[in-house]
N, C-alpha and C positions, 0 to 999 in steps of 0.2 A: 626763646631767642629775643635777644635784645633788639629794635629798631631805630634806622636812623631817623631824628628828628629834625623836620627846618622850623628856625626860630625867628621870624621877620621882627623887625628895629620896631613893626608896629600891632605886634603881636603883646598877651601882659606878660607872659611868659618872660620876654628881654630885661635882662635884671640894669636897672635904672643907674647904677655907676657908670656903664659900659653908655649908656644915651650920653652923656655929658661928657665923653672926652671925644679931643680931634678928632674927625674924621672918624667915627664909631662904623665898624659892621655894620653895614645892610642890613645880612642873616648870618646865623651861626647852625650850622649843621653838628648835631650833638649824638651823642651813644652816652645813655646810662643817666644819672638820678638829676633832671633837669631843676630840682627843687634847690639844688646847690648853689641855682645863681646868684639866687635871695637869701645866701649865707653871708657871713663874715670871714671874710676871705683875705690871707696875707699870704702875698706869695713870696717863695723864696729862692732867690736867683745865685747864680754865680759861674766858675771857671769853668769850661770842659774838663780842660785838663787840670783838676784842683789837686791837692795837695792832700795828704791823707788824716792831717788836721783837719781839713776844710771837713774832709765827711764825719769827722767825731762831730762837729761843731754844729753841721747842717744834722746831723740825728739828733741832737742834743735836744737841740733849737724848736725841731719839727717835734719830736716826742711833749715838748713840755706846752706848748700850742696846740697841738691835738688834746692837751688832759683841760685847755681852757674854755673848748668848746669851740675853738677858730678851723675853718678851714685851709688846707694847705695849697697854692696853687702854686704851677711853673709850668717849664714850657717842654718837658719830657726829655729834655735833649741828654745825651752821655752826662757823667761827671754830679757837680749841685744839683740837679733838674733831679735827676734818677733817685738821689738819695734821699731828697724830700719828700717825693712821692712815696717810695718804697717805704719808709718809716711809718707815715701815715696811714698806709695801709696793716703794716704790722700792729701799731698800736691802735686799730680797726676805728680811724678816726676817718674823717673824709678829703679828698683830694679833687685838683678838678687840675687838668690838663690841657695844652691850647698850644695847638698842633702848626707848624707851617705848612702845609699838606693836605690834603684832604683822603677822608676817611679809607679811601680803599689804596692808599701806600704810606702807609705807616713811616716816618722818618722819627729817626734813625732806626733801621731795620732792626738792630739788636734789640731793643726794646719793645717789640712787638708781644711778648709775652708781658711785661708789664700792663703795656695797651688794656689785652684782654684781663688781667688783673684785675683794674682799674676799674673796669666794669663791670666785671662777675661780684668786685664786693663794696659795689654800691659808690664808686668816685664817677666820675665826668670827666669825658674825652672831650674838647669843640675845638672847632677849625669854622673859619671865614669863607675855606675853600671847598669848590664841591667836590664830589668823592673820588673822583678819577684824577685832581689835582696832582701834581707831584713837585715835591719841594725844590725850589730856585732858591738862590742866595738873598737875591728881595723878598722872599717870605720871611726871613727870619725876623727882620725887623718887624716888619708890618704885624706881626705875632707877638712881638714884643709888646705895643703898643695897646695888647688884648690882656697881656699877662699882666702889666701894670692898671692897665684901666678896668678889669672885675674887681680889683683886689681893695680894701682901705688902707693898704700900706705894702710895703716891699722889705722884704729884709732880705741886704748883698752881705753873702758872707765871703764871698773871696771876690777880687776884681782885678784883669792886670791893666795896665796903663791906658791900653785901646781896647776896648771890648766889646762884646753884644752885651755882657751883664753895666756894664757903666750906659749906654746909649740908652736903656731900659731904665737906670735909674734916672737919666735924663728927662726922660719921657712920665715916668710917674712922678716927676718934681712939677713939670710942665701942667701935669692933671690936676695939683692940688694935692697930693696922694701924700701922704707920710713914708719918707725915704730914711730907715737902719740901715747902721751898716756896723762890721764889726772890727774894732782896734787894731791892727799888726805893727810888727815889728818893722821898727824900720830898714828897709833892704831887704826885707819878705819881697819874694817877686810876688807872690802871690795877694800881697796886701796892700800894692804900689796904688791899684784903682780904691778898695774901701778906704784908705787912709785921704786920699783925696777928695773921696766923696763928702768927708766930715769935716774940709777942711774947706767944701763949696756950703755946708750946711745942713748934710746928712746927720741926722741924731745920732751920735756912740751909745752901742750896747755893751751890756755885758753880759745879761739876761733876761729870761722872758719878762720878768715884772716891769722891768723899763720900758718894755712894748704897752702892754698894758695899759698901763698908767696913762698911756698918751690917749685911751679913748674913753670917756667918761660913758660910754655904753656899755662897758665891758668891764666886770669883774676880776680882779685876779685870787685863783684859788690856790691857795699853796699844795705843789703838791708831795703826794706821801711816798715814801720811800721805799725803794721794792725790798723785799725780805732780806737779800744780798747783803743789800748797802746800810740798812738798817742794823742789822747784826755788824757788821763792821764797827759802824758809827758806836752803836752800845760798848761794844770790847774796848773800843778805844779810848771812850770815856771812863770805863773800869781802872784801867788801866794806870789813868793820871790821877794818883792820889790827890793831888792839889785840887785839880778841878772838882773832881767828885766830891770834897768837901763844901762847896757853894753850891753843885750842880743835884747833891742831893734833898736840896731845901726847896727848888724850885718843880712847880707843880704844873697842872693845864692851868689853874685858880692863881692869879698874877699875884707877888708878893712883893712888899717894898724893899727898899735897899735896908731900911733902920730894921724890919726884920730878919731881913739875912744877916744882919751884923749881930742881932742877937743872940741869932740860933747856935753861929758858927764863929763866934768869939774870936775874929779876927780883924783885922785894922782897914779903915775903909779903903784907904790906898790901896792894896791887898785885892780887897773883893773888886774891888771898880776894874781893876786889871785883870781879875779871872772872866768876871761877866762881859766884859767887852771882845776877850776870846772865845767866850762860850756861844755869846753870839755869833760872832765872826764865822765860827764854824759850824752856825745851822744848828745849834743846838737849842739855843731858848732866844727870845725876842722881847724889843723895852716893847711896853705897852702902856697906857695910863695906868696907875696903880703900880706899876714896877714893871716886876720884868714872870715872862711865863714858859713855857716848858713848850716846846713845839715838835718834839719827836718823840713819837707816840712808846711809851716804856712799856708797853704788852708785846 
């Protein structure tokens, strides 16, 4: 059995992001891997009621972050919150959760089998509140201010014009905290808040390397392609005689453009226009020395 643990502000335990924003917790009453506080943590916020884009986008997002070693946090609620978690969990990466509530009423009650999820495979439940707490409409924020303040950054994939996920991005712009958010259409209701966010100063995404990139901590790994997508990717390249005539000269071992033009005796205009699709579509990448092969052909 799992127990609950209190974490005083002056305990070492207290992961030292959480010290430095407004008004930080006291204590944090925790269930499950308290080592998680001193991880790398991007949480990722957004709609209740999202959009069924939103959840490809938040799986997409949450999958390719769990492969970079980040962990995932939010605030458990219906909708973005659920599907963050839940990915992270399926792709057995880890998750950390921050409850408006306290431990023995679980809010929002459908999620209570997540809850114990979360815990059984190793993620992190915490609350501000002690255990008999039960969630009021001023928790929510006041949890907000916990979901952005663990985290070194936030990523809002949906947001509508007045929200809890926009007041949160507020709150981690306020921290210091690096604020994504993701592009929509305009007249998207669902995009009304992240198109604003970018246009107060939110970074635009498009993928995880753009996250990345903003922490000189942190590596980004490219990652590999599940067998599915990979046999796809190969047929499809079979398939394009054109391409497959430059695509077959390119190796892991980077080669220049003046030897692909020798190999495959064709005119550089030509190849510049294949290679610039071939990249485009995740197939090979320029590097110093030219360009190399990135999808792995076994």
């Amino acid at each position: 059995m799992i127990h609950l643990k209190i974490i005083t502000i002056k305990d070492k335990e207290y992961p030292e992001q959480l010290k430095n924003i407004k008004n930080p917790p006291k204590q944090l009453y925790a269930k499950g891997d308290i080592e998680l506080l001193k991880s790398n943590t991007i949480s990722i916020i957004g709609s209740r009621a999202c959009s069924e884009n939103g959840k490809k986008l938040t799986k997409k997002f949450a999958e390719e972050l769990v492969y970079q070693g980040v962990t995932i946090g939010s605030g458990m609620a219906v909708g973005i919150d659920t599907v963050a978690h839940q990915t992270a969990l399926e792709e057995k990466g880890k998750t950390i959760a921050v409850l408006p509530c306290g431990l023995h009423h679980i809010f929002p009650p459908e999620n209570q089998e997540l809850y114990q999820q979360i815990i059984k495979k190793g993620g992190l439940v915490i609350t501000e509140y002690p255990p008999q707490k039960k969630a009021k409409s001023q928790n929510f924020l006041e949890r907000n201010r916990i979901v952005s303040g663990l985290a070194i950054g936030i990523l809002v994939i949906e947001a509508a014009y007045r929200s809890g996920t926009s007041v949160t991005a507020k709150l981690a712009k306020e921290q210091g905290k690096k604020v994504f958010a993701l592009p929509h259409e305009v007249g998207n209701k669902h995009g009304i808040g992240t198109n604003r966010l970018i246009q107060e100063g939110a970074k635009i995404v498009t993928c995880v390397e753009d996250m990345i990139k903003e922490y000189p901590f942190l590596s980004y790994k490219r990652p590999k392609l599940k067998k599915k997508e990979k046999l796809k990717k190969q047929r499809k390249i079979c398939e394009n005689k054109e391409y497959n005539q430059i695509y077959q000269f390119i190796t892991e071992q980077p080669i220049s453009l003046n030897e692909i033009y020798y190999k495959s005796n064709k005119d550089i205009a030509q190849i510049n226009k294949i290679l610039l699709m071939l990249e485009l579509e995740g197939y090979i990448e320029k590097v110093v020395g030219g360009y190399r092969c990135i999808l792995d052909r076994k």
